[in-house]
C-alpha positions as CSV (number, residue, x, y, z in Angstrom):
1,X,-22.6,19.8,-7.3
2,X,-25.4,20.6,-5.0
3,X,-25.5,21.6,-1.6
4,X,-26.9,18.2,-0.2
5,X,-24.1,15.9,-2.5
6,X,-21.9,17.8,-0.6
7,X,-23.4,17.2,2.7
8,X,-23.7,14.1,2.2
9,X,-20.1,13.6,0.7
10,X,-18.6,15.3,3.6
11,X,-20.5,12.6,6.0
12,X,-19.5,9.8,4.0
13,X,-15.8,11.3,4.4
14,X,-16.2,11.9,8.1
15,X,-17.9,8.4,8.9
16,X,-14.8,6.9,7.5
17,X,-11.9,9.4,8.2
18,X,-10.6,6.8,11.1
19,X,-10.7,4.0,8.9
20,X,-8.7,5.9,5.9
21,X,-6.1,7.2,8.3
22,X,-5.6,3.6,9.5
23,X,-5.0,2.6,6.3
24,X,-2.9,5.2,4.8
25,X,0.2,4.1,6.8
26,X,2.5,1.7,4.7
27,X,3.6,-0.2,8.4
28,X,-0.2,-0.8,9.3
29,X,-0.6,-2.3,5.8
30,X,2.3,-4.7,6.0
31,X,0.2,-5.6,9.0
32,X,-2.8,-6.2,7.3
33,X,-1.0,-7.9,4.6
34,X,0.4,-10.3,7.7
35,X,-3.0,-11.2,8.9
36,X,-4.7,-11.8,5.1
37,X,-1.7,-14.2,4.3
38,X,-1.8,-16.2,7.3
39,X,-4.1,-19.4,6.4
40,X,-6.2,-19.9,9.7
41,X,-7.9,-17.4,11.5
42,X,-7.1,-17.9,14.6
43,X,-5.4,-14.6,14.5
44,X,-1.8,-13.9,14.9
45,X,0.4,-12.6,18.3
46,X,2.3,-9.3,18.2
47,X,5.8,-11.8,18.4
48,X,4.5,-13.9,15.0
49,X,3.8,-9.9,13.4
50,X,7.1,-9.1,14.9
51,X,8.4,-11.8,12.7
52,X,6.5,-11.0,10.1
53,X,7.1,-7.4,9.6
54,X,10.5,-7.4,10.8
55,X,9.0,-4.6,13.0
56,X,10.0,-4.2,16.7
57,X,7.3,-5.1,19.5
58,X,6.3,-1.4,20.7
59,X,6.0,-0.3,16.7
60,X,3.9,-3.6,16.1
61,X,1.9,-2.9,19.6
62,X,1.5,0.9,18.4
63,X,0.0,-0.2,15.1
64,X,-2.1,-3.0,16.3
65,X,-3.3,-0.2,18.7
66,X,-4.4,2.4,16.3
67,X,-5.9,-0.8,13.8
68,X,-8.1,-1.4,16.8
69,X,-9.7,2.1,17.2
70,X,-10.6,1.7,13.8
71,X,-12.2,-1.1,14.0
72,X,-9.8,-3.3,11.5
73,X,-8.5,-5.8,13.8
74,X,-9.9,-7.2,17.6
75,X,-8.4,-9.1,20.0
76,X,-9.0,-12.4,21.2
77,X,-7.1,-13.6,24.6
78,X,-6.6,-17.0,25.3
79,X,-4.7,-17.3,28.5
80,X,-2.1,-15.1,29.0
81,X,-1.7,-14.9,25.0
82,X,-3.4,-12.0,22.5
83,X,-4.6,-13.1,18.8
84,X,-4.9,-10.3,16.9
85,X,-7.7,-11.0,13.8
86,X,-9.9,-8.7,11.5
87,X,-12.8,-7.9,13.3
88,X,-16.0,-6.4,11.3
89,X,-13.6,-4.8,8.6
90,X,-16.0,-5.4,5.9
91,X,-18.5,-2.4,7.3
92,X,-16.0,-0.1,6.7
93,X,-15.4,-1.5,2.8
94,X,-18.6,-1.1,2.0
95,X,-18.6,2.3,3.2
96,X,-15.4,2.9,1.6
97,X,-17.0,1.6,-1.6
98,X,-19.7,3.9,-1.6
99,X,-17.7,7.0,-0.6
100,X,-15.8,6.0,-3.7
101,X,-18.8,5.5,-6.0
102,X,-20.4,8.4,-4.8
103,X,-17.0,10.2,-5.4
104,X,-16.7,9.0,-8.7
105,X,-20.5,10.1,-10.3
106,X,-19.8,13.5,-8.7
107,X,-16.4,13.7,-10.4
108,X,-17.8,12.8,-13.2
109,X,-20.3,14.9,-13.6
110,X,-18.5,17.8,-13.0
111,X,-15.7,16.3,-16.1
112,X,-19.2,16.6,-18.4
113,X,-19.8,20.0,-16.8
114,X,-16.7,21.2,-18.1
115,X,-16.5,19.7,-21.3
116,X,-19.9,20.9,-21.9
117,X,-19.1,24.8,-20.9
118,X,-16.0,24.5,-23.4
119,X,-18.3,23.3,-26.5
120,X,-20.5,26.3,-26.0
């Protein structure tokens, strides 16, 4: 692997290291799961996740919280009441996508690196 692939893999990781770490938690993706099964998107209130998840409030709040800072979900207030939706999640697909792809040629390359050394 060459010094810039790695550069540039480490910056791929680092631009998305938020949005993994969202991700990786199993409560935050029965959240998710929530708000892609839910048929409008209006977005749903912490009580319907509550339901949902059969999480309590402060865990569902907590969650939410740390799904905002990565830019997964956003809120929308309508009076005194907070929707919860996916905000511009798909960004941070795409860059997962490439951080995978990337990941992959480099992974494989260095497979047919190996095999190569062995047959010689």
């Amino acid at each position: 692997m060459e010094k810039q692939d790695f550069q540039q893999l480490k910056n791929e990781f680092a631009n998305i290291s938020e949005f993994l770490l969202a991700l990786g938690d199993e409560k935050r993706q029965i959240i998710i799961m929530a708000l892609l099964e839910q048929e409008s998107c209006e977005g749903l209130r912490v009580t319907d996740l509550t339901e949902l998840t059969h999480l309590s409030r402060p865990a569902v709040s907590h969650h939410l919280n740390i799904l905002k800072q990565a830019n997964i979900v956003a809120i929308r207030s309508e009076g005194t009441k907070n929707y919860y939706y996916f905000s511009n999640m798909i960004d941070s697909v795409k860059d997962m996508k490439k951080l995978n792809d990337h990941l992959f040629t480099l992974l494989e390359e260095k497979e047919n690196d190996i095999k190569n050394n062995l047959h010689e």
